[in-house]
BANU-793137 format. One record per residue (C-alpha): residue in one letter; y, z, x. Coordinates in steps of 0.001 Angstrom, whole numbers, padded with zeros to 6 digits, always signed. Each point is the difference from the previous one (the first is absolute). Example, Ala and Ser with C-alpha at 12.3 -4.5 7.8 and 13.67 -1.06 7.14 Angstrom:
<nodes>
A-004500+007800+012300
S+003440-000660+001370
</nodes>
This chain:
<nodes>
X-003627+021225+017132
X-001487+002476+002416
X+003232+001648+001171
X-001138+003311+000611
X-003133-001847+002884
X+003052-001466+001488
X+001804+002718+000618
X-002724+002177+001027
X-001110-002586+002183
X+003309+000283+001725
X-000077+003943-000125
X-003556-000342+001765
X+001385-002546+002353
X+002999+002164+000960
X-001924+003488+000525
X-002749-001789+002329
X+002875-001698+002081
X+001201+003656+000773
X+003547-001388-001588
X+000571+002917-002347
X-001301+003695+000220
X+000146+000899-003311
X-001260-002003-002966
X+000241+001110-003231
X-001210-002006-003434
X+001448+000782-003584
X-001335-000790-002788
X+003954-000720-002012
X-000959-000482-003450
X+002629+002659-000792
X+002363+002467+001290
X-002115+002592-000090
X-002671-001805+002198
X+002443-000398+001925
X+001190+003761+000862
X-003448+000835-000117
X-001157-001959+003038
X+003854+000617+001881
X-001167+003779-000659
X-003607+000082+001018
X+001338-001772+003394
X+002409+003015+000700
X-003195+002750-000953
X-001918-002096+002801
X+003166-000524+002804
X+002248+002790-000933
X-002480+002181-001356
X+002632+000309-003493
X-000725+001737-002621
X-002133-002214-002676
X+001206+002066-002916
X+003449-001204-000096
X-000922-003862+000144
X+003877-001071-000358
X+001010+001819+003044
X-003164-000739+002241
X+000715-003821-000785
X+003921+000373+001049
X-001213+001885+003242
X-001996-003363+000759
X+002539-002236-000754
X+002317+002111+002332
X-002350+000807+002833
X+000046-004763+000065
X+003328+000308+000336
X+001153-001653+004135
X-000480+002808+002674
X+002084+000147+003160
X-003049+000124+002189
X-001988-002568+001235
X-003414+000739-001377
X+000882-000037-003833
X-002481-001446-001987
X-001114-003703-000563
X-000803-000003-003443
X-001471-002947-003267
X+000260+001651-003273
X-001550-002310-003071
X+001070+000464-003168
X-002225-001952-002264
X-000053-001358-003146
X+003855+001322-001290
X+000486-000264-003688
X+003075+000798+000068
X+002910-000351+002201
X+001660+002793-001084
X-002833+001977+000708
X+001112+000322+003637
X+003405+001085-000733
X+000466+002544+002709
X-003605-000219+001627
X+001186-003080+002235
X-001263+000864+003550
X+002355-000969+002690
X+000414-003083+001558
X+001146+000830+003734
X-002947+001221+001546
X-002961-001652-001945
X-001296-002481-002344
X-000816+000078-003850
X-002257-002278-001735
X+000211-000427-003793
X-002249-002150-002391
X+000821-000730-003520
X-000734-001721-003323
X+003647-000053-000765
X+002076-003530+000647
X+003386+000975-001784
X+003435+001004+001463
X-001005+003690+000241
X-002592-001210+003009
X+003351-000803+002185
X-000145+003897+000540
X-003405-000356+001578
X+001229-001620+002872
X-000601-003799+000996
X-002810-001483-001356
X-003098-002079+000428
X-001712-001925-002513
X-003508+000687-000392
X-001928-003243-001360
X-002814-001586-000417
X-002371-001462+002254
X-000357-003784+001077
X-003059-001113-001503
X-001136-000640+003847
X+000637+003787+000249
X-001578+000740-003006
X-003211-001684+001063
X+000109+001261+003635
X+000716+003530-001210
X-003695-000220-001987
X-001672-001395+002339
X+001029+002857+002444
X-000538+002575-002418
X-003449-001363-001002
X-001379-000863+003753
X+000963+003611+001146
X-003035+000970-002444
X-001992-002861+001702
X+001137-002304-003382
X-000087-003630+000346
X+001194-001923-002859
X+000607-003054-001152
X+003975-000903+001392
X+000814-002400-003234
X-001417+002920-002520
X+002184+002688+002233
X+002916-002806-000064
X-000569-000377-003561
X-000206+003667-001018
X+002700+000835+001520
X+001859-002939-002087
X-001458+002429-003137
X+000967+003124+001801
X+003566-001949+000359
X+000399+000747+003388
X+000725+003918-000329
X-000588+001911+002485
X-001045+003378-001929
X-002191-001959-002057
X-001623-001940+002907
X-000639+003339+002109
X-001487+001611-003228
X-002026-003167-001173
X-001812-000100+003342
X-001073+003735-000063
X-001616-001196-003290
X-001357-003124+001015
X-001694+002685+002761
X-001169+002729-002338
X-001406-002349-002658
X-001259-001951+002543
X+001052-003168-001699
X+001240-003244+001436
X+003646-001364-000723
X-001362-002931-002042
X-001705+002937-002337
X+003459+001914+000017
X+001909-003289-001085
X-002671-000485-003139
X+000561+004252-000761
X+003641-000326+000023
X+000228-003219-001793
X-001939+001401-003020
X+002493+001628-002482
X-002124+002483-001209
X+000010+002216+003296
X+003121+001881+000806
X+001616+000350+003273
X-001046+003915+000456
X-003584-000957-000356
X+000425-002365+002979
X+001519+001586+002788
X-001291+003196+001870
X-000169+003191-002018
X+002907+002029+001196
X-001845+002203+002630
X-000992-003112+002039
X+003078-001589+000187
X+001194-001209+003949
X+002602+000864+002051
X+000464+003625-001687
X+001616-001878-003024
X+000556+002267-003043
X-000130-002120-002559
X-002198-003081-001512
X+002776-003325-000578
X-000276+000182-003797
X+000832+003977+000833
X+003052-000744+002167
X+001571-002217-002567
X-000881+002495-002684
X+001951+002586+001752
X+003093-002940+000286
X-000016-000667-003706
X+000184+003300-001202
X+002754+000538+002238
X+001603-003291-001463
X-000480+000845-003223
X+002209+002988+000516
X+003141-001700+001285
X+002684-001491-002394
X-000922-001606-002267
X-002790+002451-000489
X-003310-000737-001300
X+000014-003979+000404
X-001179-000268+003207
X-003635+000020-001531
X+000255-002353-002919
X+002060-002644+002383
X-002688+000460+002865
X-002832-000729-002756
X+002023-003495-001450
X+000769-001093+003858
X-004005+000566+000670
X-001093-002468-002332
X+002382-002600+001348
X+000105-001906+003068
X+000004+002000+002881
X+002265-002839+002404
X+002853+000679-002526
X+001352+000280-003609
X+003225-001048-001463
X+002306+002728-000973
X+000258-001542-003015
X-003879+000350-001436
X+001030+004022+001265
X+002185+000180-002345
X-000670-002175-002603
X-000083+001781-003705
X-003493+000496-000258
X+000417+001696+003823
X+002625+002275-001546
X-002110+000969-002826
X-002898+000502+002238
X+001964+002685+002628
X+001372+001669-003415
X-003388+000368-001877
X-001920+001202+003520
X+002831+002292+001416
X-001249+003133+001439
X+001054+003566+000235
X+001116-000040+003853
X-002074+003351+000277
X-003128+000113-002349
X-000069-004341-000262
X-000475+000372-004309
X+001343-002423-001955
X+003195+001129-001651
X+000181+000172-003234
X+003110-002010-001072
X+000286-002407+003138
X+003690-001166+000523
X+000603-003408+000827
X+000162-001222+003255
X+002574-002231+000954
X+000180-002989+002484
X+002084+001881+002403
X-002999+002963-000152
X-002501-002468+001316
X+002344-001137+002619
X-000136+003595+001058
X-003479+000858-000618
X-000669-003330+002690
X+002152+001809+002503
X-002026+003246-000205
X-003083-001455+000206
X+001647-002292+003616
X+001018+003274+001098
X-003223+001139-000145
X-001528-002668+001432
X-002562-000822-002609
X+002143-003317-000967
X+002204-002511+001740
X+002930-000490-001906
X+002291-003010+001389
X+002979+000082-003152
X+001498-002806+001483
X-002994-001991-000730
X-000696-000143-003542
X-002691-002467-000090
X-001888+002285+002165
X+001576+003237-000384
X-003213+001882+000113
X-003026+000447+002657
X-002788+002071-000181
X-002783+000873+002218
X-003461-001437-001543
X-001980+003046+000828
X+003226+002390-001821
X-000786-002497-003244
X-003180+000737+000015
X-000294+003860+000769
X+002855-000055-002890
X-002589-002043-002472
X-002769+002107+000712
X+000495+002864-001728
X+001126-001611-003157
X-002100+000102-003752
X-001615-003318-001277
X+002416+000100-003014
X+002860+000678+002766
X-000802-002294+002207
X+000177-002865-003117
X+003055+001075-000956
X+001325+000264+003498
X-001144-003989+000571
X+001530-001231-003326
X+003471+002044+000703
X-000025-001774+003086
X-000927-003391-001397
X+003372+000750-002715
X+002150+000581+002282
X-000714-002769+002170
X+000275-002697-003506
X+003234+001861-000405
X+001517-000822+003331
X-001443-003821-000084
X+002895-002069-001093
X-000554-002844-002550
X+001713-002457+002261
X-001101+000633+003903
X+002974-000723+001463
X-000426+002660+003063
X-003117-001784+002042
X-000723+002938+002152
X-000204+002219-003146
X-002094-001622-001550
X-001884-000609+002707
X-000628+003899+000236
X-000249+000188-003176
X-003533-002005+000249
X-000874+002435+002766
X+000339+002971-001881
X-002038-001525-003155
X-002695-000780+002551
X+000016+003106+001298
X-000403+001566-003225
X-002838-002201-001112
X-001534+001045+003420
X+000878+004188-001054
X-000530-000454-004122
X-002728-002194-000345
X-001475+000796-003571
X+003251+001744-000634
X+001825-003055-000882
X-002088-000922-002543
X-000418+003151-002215
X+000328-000175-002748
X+000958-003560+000497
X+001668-002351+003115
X+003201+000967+001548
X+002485-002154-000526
X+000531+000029+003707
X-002980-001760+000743
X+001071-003111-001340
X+004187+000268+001608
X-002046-000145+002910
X-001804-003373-000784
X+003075-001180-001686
X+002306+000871+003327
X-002806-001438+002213
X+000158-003277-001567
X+004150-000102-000129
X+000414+000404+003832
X-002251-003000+000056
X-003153+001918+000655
X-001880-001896-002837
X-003696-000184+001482
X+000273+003935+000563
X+001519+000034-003192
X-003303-002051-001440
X-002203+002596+002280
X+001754+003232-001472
X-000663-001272-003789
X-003023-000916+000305
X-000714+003579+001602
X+001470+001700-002359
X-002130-001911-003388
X-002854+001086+001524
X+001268+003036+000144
X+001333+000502-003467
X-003195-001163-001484
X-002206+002476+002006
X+001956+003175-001016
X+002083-001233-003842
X-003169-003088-000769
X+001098-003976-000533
X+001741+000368-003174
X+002602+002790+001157
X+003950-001301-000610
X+000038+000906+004237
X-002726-002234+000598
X+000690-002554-002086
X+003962-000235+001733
X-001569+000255+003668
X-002234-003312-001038
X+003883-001570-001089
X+001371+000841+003146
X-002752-001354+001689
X-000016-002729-001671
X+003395-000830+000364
X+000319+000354+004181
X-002796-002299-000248
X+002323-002523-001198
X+002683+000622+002100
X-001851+000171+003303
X-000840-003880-001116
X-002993-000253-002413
X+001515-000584-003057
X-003063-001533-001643
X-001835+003080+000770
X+002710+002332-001647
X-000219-001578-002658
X-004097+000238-000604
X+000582+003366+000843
X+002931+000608-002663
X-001839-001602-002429
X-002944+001786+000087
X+002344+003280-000076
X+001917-001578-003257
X-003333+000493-001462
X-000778+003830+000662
X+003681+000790-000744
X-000243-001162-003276
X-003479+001506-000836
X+002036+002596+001696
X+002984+000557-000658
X+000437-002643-003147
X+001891-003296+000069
X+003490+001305-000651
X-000298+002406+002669
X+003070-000013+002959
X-002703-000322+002553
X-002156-002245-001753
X+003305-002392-000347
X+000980+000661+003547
X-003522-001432+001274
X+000527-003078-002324
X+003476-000307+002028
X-001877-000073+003226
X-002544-001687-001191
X+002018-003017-001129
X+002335+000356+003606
X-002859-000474+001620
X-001192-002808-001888
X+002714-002186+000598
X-000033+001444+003834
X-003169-001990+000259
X+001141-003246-001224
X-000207+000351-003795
X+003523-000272-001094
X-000242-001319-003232
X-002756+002614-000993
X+002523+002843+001598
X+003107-001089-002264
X-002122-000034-003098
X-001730+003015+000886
X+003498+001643+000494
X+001272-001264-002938
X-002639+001618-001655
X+000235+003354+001260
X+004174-000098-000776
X-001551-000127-003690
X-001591+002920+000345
X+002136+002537+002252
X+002846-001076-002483
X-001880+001305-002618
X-001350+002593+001169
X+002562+001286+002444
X+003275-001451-001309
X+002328-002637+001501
X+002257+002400+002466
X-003589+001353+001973
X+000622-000464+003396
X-003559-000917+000028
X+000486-003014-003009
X+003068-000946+002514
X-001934-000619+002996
X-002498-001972-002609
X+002846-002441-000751
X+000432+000284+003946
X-003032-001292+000904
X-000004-002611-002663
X+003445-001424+001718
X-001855-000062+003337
X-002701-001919-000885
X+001707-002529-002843
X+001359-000936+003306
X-002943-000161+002145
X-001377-002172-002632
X+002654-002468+000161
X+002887+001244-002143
X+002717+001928+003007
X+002689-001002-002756
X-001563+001837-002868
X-000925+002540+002417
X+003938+000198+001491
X+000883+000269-003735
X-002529+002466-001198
X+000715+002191+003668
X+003569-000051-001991
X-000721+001319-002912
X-002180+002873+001774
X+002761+001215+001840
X+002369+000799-002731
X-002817+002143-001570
X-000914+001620+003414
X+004071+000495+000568
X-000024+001403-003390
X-003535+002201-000245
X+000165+001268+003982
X+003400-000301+001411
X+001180-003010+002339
X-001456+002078+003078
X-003136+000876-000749
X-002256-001665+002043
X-002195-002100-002810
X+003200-001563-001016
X+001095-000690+003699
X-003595-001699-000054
X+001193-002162-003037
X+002937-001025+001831
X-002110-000406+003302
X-002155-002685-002150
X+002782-001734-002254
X+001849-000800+003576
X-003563-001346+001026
X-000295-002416-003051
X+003068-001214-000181
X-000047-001123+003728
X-003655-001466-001179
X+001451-001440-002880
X+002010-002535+002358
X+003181+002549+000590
X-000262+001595+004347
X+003396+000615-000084
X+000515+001635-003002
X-003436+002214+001379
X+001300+000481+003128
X+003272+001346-001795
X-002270+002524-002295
X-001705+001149+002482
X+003297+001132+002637
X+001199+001720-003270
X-003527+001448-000732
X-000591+001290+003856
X+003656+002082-000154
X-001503+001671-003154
X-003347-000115+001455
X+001336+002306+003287
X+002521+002420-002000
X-003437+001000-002157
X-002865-000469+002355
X+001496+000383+003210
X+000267-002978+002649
X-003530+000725+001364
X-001839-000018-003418
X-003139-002558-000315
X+001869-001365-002985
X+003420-000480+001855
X-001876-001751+002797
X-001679-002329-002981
X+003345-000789-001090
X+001196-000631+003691
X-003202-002555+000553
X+000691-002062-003567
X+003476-000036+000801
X-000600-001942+003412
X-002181-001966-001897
X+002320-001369-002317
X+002546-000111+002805
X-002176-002487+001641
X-000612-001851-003460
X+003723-000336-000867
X+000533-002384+003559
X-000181+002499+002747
X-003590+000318+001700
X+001637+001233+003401
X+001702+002794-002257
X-003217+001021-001323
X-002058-000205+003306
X+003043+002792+001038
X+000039+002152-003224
X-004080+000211+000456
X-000109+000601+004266
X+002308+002595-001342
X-001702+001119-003143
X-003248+000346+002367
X+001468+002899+002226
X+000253+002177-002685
X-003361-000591-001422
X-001818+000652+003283
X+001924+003263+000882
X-000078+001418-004111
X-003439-001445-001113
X-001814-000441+003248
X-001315-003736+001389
X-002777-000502-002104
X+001605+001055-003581
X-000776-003300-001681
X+003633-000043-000693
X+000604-000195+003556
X-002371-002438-000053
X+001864-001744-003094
X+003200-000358+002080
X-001545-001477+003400
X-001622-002749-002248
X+003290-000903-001914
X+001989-000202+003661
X-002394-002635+001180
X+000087-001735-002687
X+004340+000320+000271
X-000610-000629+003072
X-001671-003516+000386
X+002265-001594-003309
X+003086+001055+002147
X-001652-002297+002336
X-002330+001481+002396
X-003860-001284-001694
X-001902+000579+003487
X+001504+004020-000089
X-001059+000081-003216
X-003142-000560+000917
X-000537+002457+002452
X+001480+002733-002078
X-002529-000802-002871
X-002515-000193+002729
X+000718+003414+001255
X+000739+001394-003580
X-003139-001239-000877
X-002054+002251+002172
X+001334+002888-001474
X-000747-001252-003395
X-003423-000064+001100
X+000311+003491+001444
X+001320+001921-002570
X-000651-001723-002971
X-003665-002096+000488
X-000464-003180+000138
X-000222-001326-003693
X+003466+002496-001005
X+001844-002598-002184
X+003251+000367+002178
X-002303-000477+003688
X-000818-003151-001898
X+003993-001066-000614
X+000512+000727+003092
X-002846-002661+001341
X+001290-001901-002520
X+003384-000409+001563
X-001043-000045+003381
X-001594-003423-000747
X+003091-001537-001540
X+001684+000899+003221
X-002256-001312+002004
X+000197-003320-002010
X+003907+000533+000328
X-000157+000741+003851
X-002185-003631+000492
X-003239+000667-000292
X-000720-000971-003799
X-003960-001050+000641
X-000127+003729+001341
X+001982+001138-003094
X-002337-002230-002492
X-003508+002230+001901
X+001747+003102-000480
X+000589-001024-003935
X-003273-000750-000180
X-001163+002904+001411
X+001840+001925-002353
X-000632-001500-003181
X-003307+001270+000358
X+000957+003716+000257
X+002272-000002-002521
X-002390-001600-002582
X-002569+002343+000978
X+002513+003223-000389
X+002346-001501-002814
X-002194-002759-001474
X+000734-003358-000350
X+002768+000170-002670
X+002376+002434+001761
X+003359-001339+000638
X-000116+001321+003389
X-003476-001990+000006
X+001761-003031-001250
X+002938+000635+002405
X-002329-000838+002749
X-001446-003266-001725
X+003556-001592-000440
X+000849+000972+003578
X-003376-001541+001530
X+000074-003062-002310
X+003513-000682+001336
X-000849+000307+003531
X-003036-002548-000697
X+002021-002367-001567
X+002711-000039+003159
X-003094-000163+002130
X-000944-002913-001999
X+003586-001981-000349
X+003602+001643+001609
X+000935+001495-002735
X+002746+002523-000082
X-001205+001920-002938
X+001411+004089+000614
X-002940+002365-000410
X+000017+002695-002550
X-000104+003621+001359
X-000380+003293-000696
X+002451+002587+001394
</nodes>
């Protein structure tokens, strides 16, 4: 961080004020150093005797002690850089008559002994950039203030590096925009760009990649010995801003400190590694904090761990291709293994991402020898869940291009990116598109893969999802019923996969007319889930989460408002209250609250409901989005049509916003707003809007979508009351 220019600066400061008369500077990186400067001082003052260093060194320390006359001697002694604390066990100048400065890498309890302490940071990036353009102009430099501002954003605002990167931007004779491009390219390390070690400023010893060097191995020595190394190498492929303690010591972590543990002295592999345990790596974190080459913040799991950028890299440098493969992979294992199937934690997860990202950034081919990590697509899959579905679309689509360029069109990897793809598609509201795209994939899978295969069946799945998504219902039943056929016989009756066939089936027997069949059939489905998965897993909490839905459908609220308050106690002791399916079960049981007689009720559960959405998924989750366009709706049948409108209004620029213009639900929501506006006494308005509409939604969903028809019946109504005072009740969508 540059504490030894610091204190020297101070030294130099306090010697040219005439404040001290003797100044002396050691050099503490042991005892020994230590004696050895305390007895060269009394061979120069006291004229000691330099053979007996031990003695010489207590005549010093005596000759500091307080005098009783008036002209004893002012003086600064620096000890810099102490390794250890217990190092200056005895050698402690005295405090009465003068002043002792002491710099260290050390953070632990042991640095109480030093004295009282003062953080050494980083700069401000405003001091970063001033700091180059000082060091630059006093060699009659001029450069560019956002390429200084930006390299020292590269340089991450340390002040060793910053000092040391303009003495090379001086002897090179290169600008910082030609730096930035240097450091940015992998295949240069650190050393080779800053200063060679005789040019380096202010007197400093060492190079940056040097200093830490020097830290490590003196990590790697402390208890737990020999991990220091092989946890500095994982952390350096991760992201720097922080990683959760529990990708650190995740079982592919473990396995990775045992296989790479090194001899504290000679740094060999052992032999027979032992295993390392969790507690270990909790250790092995605290050395390295000690040390200063990590932050390590325990009592913030989801980012336990921060690293300086410039530490990752000097620590990737030096590493083998072949290493530095297996290095990115280990990394990419351990964080799978810490990603939990069900993201209940937000901020996890949410770190989680930025560690992938981070690694794609550090790995690049990595990750896809000898085929793609499954990481890659967690990441797209996690993206999409926390409502991020057009970066979701964007990652997907990155990484099929990817996957063909290094594994070729036809690789298993490729071929699931293009699903994924695919499927986001759909869900970020072009379901007409997901399904060209799935069925154009159905047909490579099975040159592929064959017919029967699980992926091949699981594209026909989507496939026929999205089908009915875009209006086809009665071609998504049949193409459902279909594909039960065949995962019956080819995967048996009790695959999960064959139950969330009959699943989908249910779903869309009622979308095509049928919610009794579909109630009854939801029924069946859940004694088999109950039976195959346990009555908490969360497929068959999904089966419940559906029957409830059907049967309120099927002309029942009540009884779905009932299912539901059962379903959200079992939804919380699982999930947790703040889970995205919880929240679901929260906004369908305020829906059927308001359907069983009580739309004031329902307008409460969802202004309610919406709190929590904003502060665990964020404004724009389309969930969020989901909840402020039921509460409208709540809110003008409890009686207030004109504040419905303005809600839908103001919903419906964020629709726009973060969705497009042509998103199926942007186009419920206009939907809505124009029956409210009919509602609120302005039905000629209401019938323009309609009109308006229609023509969007045959243009997106075609003319025979029952969202397009929807839109028909409403506008036909409003004509016809336009036409006679009629008190026909339009049709909506909610």
């Amino acid at each position: 961080m540059g504490k030894t220019q610091l204190a020297a600066a101070h030294a130099r400061c306090a010697w040219g004020n005439g404040e001290i008369d003797l100044l002396l500077w050691v050099a503490a990186a042991s005892r020994q150093a230590v004696i050895d400067a305390y007895a060269q001082a009394a061979v120069e003052i006291l004229r000691a005797d330099p053979a007996d260093p031990e003695r010489a060194a207590a005549a010093f320390l005596a000759w500091l002690e307080p005098k009783p006359t008036p002209q004893a001697a002012r003086w600064l002694i620096v000890l810099d850089d102490v390794a250890d604390p217990g190092d200056l066990r005895g050698l402690w100048p005295p405090a009465q008559t003068g002043r002792t400065l002491v710099t260290t890498r050390r953070r632990d309890a042991a640095r109480i002994a030093l004295g009282r302490p003062v953080p050494v940071g980083l700069f401000t990036p405003t001091e970063a950039t001033t700091y180059l353009q000082q060091a630059l102009a006093s060699h009659e430099r001029r450069d560019n203030t956002a390429d200084l501002a930006a390299l020292a954003e590269d340089l991450g605002h340390l002040p060793l590096a910053l000092s040391q990167a303009a003495v090379y931007l001086v002897d090179t004779h290169l600008d910082a925009a030609g730096y930035r491009v240097r450091l940015a390219d992998r295949a240069r390390q650190l050393t080779g760009l800053l200063p060679e070690p005789g040019s380096l400023p202010d007197d400093q010893p060492t190079t940056v990649a040097a200093a830490w060097a020097l830290s490590l191995e003196r990590a790697d020595q402390l208890r737990p010995a020999g991990l220091a190394r092989p946890m500095l190498q994982l952390a350096s492929m991760l992201d720097p801003n922080g990683i959760p303690h529990a990708v650190l010591t995740s079982e592919p972590a473990l396995n990775h400190l045992a296989t790479h543990r090194t001899s504290p002295r000679c740094g060999s592999p052992t032999q027979q590694p032992p295993v390392v345990t969790a507690e270990e790596t909790t250790d092995v974190l605290h050395a390295l904090h000690r040390l200063s080459l990590i932050d390590h913040s325990p009592n913030e799991p989801r980012q336990a761990v921060r690293i300086h950028q410039l530490i990752q890299r000097a620590i990737r440098d030096p590493l083998t291709p072949d290493q530095y493969d297996q290095l990115a992979r280990t990394a990419a294992d351990a964080l799978v293994d810490a990603w939990p199937e069900v993201e209940r934690d937000t901020d996890l997860a949410r770190a989680l991402r930025a560690n992938t990202t981070a690694l794609t950034t550090f790995a690049k081919d990595s990750l896809h020898r000898p085929d793609t990590h499954t990481v890659l697509s967690r990441l797209g899959k996690s993206l999409g869940q926390a409502g991020q579905v057009n970066a979701a679309i964007h990652h997907f689509r990155h990484l099929t291009s990817t996957t063909v360029h290094h594994l070729g069109p036809d690789h298993p990897s490729t071929l699931a990116a293009r699903h994924n793809l695919a499927s986001w598609r759909g869900r970020a509201g072009d379901p007409a598109g997901a399904a060209a795209a799935l069925a154009t994939l159905l047909e490579d899978r099975v040159r592929v893969l064959g017919p029967d295969h699980p992926h091949t069946l699981d594209t026909r799945q989507n496939l026929a999802y999205y089908q009915g998504e875009a209006g086809d219902l009665v071609g998504a039943t049949a193409a459902y019923a279909t594909l039960l056929k065949d995962y019956l016989r080819v995967l048996g009756p009790d695959h999960p996969d064959t139950l969330t066939t009959r699943h989908n089936l249910a779903y869309y027997q009622g979308q095509a007319g049928d919610p009794a069949g579909a109630a009854t059939a939801y029924a069946t489905l859940l004694k088999d889930r109950v039976r195959v998965l346990g009555p908490d897993h969360p497929h068959t909490l999904d089966t419940r989460h559906n029957l409830a839905d059907w049967q309120g459908q099927a002309g029942d609220p009540a009884g779905a408002a009932t299912a539901y308050a059962t379903l959200l106690k079992d939804r919380v002791r699982v999930l947790g209250p703040d889970h995205p399916d919880t929240l679901t079960t929260r906004h369908n049981l305020a829906y059927y609250q308001g359907q069983a007689g009580d739309p004031a009720g329902a307008a409460t559960a969802y202004a309610t409901l919406l709190k929590d959405r904003v502060r665990v998924l964020g404004p724009d989750h389309p969930h969020t989005l989901d909840t402020r366009h039921n509460l409208a709706d709540w809110q003008g049948q409890a009686g207030d049509p004109a504040g419905a409108a303005t809600a839908y209004a103001t919903l419906l620029k964020d629709r726009v916003r973060v969705l497009g213009p042509d998103h199926p639900d942007t186009l419920t929501t206009r939907h809505n707003l124009a029956y409210y506006q009919g509602q609120a006494g302005d039905p000629a308005g209401a019938a323009t809007a309609y009109a308006t509409l229609l023509k969007d939604r045959v243009r997106v969903l075609g003319p025979d979508h029952p969202h397009t028809l929807t839109t028909r019946h409403n506008l036909a109504d409003l004509e016809r009351e336009e036409k006679r005072a009629g008190t026909g009740t339009p049709v909506r969508r909610t």
